[in-house]
C-alpha positions in Angstrom: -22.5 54.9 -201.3 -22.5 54.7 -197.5 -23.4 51.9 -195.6 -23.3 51.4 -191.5 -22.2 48.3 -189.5 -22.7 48.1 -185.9 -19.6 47.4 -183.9 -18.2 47.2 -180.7 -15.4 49.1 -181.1 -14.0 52.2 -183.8 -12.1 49.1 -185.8 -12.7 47.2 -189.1 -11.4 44.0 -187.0 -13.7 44.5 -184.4 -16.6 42.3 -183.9 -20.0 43.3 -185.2 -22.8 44.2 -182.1 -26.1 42.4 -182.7 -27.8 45.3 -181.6 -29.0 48.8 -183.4 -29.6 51.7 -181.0 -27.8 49.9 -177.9 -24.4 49.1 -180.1 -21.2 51.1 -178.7 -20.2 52.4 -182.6 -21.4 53.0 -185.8 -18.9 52.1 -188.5 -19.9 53.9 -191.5 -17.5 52.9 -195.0 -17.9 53.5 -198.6 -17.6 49.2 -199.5 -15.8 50.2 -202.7 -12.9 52.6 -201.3 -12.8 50.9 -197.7 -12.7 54.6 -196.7 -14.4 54.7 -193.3 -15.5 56.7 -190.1 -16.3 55.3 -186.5 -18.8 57.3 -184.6 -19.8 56.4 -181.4 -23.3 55.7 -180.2 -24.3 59.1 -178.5 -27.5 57.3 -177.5 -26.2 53.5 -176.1 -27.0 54.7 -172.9 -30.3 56.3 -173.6 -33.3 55.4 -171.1 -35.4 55.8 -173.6 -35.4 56.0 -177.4 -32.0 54.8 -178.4 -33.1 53.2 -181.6 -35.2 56.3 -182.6 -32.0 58.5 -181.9 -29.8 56.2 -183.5 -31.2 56.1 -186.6 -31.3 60.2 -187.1 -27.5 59.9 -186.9 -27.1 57.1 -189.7 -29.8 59.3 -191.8 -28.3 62.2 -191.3 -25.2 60.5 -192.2 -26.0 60.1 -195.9 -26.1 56.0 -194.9 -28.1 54.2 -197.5 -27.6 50.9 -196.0 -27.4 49.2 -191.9 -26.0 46.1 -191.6 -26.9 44.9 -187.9 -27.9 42.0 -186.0 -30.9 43.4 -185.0 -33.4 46.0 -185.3 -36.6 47.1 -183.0 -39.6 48.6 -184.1 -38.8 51.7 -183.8 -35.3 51.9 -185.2 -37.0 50.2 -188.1 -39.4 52.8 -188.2 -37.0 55.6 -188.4 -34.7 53.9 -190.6 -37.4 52.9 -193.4 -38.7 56.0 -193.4 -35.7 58.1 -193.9 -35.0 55.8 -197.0 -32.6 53.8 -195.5 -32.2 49.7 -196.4 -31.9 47.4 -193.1 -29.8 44.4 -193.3 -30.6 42.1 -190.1 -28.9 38.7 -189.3 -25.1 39.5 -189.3 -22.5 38.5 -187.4 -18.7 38.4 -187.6 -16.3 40.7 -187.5 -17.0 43.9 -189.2 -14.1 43.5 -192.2 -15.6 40.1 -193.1 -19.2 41.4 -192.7 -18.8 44.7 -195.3 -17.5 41.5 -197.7 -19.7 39.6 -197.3 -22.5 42.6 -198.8 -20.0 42.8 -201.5 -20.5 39.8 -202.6 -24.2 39.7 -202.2 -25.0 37.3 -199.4 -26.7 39.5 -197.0 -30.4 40.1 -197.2 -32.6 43.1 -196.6 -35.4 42.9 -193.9 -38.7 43.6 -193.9 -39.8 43.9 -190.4 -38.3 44.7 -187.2 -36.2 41.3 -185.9 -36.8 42.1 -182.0 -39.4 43.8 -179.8 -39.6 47.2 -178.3 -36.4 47.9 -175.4 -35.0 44.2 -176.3 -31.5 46.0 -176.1 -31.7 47.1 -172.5 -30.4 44.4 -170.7 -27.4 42.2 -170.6 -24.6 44.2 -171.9 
């Protein structure tokens, strides 16, 4: 099974970014082999739509599972309807994160964690 991190770099060590459609790369890794791909965020830079786009790469990805800080309405749109689980709340570095949802201590979420464009600013 797949799942996605958010990160800020193409590196298990690197730190996890708190946000979705806005993060720099998407580490996507198999938790069981450790076997994993960075892809970079196409749409970080996106005036418009980032989380919507985002979430069409993970899906089209075969990613069952995001593990992210946070999650707009949209993205959380997109993602629940493609079928994909949405893990808000992390932090850490990504290595310690992808344990940490091994050993059960991350939680799903329900609703989006942030409003609309709340990963515009402040990079």
């Amino acid at each position: 099974m797949k799942i996605c991190l958010t990160s800020t770099s193409n590196s298990l060590d690197a730190a996890l970014d708190p946000r979705f459609g806005r993060c720099a790369y998407f580490i996507i890794i198999d938790p069981e082999t450790a076997q994993f791909e960075a892809v970079p965020n196409s749409s970080q830079d996106a005036s418009g739509g980032a989380g919507i786009q985002a979430a069409q790469v993970i899906a089209n990805k075969g990613v069952k599972v995001v593990i992210t800080g946070n999650v707009g309405p949209n993205a959380f749109q997109a993602l629940s309807v493609a079928g994909v689980e949405i893990i808000t709340g992390a932090s850490g570095v990504v290595r310690e994160v992808v344990e940490q949802y091994k050993r059960g201590e991350l939680t799903k979420t329900d609703a989006p964690t942030v409003g609309e464009h709340s990963g515009m600013g402040g990079r």
